[in-house]
N, C-alpha and C positions, 0 to 999 in steps of 0.2 A: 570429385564431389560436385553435383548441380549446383549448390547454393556456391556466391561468392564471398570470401573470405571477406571480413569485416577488418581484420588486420593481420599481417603477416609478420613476424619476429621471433626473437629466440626468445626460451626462459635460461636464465644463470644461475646455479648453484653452485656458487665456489667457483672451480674452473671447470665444471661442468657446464654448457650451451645446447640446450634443443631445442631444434628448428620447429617452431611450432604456427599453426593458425586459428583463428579466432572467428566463430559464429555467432549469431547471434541467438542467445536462447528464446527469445520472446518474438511477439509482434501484435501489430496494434489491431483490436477487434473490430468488430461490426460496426463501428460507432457512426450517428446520421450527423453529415455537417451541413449546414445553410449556406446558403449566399445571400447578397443583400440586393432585393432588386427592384428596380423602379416601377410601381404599381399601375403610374396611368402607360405606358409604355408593355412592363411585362421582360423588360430586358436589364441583365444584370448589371450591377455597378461598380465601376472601376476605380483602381485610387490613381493618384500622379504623385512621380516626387514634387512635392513646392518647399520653394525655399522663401521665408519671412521678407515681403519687399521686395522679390526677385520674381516671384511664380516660377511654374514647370519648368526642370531644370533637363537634361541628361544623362543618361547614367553613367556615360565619359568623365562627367565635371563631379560623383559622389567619391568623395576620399573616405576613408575610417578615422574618426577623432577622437582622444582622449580629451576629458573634460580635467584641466589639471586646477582652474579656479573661473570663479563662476564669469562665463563669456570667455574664456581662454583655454584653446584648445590645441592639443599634438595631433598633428595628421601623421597621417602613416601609409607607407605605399603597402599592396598586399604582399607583393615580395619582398617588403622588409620583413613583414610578421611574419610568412613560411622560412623566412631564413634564419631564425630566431632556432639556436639546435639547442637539443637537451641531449644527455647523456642517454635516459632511460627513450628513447625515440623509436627504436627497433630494439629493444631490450629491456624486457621484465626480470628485474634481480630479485630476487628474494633475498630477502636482507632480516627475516623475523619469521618464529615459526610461534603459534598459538592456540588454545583449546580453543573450537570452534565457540564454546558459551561463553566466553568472555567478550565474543563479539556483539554489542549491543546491536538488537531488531534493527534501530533507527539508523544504522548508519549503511547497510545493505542498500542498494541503488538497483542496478540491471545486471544482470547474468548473460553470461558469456557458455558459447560450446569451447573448450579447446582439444585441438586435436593433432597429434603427429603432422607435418608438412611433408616428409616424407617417408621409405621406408629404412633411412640408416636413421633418423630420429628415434623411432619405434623402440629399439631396445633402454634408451636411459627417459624416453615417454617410462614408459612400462615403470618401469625402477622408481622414479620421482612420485606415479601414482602411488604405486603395493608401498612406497615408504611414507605415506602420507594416511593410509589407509592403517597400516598397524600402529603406527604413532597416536592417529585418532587428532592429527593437527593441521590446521591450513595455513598457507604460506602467505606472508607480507610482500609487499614493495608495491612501488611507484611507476605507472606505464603511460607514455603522450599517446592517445586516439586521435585525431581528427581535431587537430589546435589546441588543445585542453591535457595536462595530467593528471593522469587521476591515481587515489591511493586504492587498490585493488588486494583483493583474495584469491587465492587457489587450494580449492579443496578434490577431493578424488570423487570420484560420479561414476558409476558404472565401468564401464572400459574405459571411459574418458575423464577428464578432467572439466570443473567448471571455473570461470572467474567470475567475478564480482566487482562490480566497482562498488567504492563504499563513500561517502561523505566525508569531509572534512570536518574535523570540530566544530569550528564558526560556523557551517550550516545545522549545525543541529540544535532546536532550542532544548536549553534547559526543562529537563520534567520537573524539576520543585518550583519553576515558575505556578507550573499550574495546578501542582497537585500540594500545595501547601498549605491550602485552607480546607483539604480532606480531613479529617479528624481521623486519630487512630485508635479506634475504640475494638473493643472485641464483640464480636458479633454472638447473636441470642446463640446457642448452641441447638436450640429446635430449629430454628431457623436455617442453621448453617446446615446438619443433618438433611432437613430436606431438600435444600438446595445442591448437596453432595448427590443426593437418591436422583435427583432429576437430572441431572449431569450425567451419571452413568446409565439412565434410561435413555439420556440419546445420543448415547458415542458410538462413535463407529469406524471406521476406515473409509478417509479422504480419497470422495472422488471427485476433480474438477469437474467431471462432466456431468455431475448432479446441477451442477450452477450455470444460468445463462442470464444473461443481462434483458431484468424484465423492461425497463425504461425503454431502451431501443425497439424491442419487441413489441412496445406501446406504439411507442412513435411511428415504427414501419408500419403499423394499423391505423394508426389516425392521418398520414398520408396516403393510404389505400383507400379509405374510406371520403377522405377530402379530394379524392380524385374523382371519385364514383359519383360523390356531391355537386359536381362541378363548379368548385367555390364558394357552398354555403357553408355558411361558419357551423362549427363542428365544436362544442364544450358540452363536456359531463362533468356532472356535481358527482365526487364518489368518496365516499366514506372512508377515510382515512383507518378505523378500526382501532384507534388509539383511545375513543371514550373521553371524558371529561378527567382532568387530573384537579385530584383534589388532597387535601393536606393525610395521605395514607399516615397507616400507624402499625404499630404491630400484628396486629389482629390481622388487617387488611392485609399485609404481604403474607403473613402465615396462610391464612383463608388461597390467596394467590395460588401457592405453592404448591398446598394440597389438592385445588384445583386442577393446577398442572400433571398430577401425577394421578389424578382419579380419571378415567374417562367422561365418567357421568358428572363428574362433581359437586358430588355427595358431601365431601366432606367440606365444602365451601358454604355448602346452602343449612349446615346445621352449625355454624360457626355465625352466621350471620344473627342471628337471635341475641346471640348472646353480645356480641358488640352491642347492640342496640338498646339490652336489657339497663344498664346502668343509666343510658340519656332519660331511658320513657321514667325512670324513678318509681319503681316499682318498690310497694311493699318492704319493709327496713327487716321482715324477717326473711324474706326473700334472698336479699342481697346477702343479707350475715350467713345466709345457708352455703351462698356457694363459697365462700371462702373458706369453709371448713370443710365444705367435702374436700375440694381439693386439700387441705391438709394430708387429710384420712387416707386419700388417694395415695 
């Protein structure tokens, strides 16, 4: 395989061991980084280590220190800290098997490829996927990367297998922090209808390649453009498309909705009247009228 393995180990089930390796599923996109650099010059800027009352130091003399109370610290050599072993080091056990929907969104991190290490792996690969795949379950435990253990997934993926590392409890904040002042009210049921109707007017089948990062795509044009400028400053006013937000009410997201789902939007601009009917104070037999039509209706 061209790519190089990201980690090399066994998976364990029981007293079953498969040599397996680990790629990485992802990588990082397009994205534009800056440097900081000095204006009347034109050339970039550098940092130094400095130390408080000492200045620039060496990178001989930088140790790793724990902060155990405030001004007092454990140093540590780096061959202490690689020598520090865990069990799970070159071995992922699966210790817990689980419905994949019980695993909450939030605790999902980065995806892993895993793949057989060799071909006497291949047959109990094969076995641990097709058993994971009719079970409809992914597998638990605990694996060290690169200094760090993490609590990881294994679910069946095509021919292969994928992992996941997933967050620890204490990183994930609580949702009733913040969704505790949402109210739990039941919604207009025209309202919800039409929001139902608009949802399925634009569902479809997921293609990443419909999406590209507009932001970067901005920026690689406002540096093509400030090149071609040869340093004149380059800003446009552009309209956000968001409108004035104002105290909306029924009417208004109804009007919205139908909007959305009219081309023309039709049914917006004859909804409009009548919002407005009740403020201009029209006529009291007016008003009594419509309330009875709609009865009638």
């Amino acid at each position: 395989m061209a790519a190089r393995a990201y980690w090399q180990g066994q998976i364990r089930l029981a007293l079953v061991s498969i040599p397996v390796e680990i790629y990485p599923a992802t990588r990082s996109g397009a994205s534009i980084s800056f440097k900081q650099i000095h204006e009347p010059s034109g050339k970039p800027i550098h940092y130094e280590k400095v130390v408080t009352g000492v200045g620039p130091v060496d990178r001989d003399e930088i140790m790793k220190g724990y902060e155990v109370e405030k001004g007092e610290f454990v140093l540590l050599e780096q061959d202490e800290i690689d020598a520090v072993k865990l069990e799970s080091k070159k071995t992922l056990e699966l210790t817990q098997f689980v419905d994949a929907r019980d695993i909450d969104v939030m605790y999902f991190e980065k995806p892993y490829f895993v793949v057989p290490a060799d071909d006497l792996a291949e047959e109990a690969f094969i076995v641990l996927r097709e058993a994971l795949k009719r079970t409809k379950k992914v597998g638990l435990g605990q694996l060290a990367m690169r200094g760090r253990e993490y609590v990881v997934s294994l679910k069946a993926c095509g021919r292969g297998m994928v992992l996941e590392t997933l967050r620890y409890a204490d990183e994930v904040n609580r949702a009733q922090t913040y969704f505790r002042e949402i109210p739990d009210d039941a919604p207009d049921p025209e309202l919800l209808d039409l929001a139902e109707a608009l949802i399925e007017k634009k569902s479809g089948t997921f293609d990443p390649k419909e999406f590209h990062d507009r932001y970067v795509d901005a920026l690689k044009d406002l540096i093509e453009r400030k090149r071609k400028a040869k340093g004149r400053k380059i800003i446009e006013d552009k309209d956000d498309g968001g409108g004035q937000r104002n105290g909306s009410n029924v009417v208004d997201l109804m009007a919205a909705l139908k909007k959305s789902m009219e081309k023309g939007g039709k049914a917006a601009a004859t909804k409009a009247p009548a919002k407005k009917t009740p403020a201009a104070k029209k006529p009291a037999a007016k008003t009594a009228a419509k309330p009875a039509t709609r009865k009638r209706a």
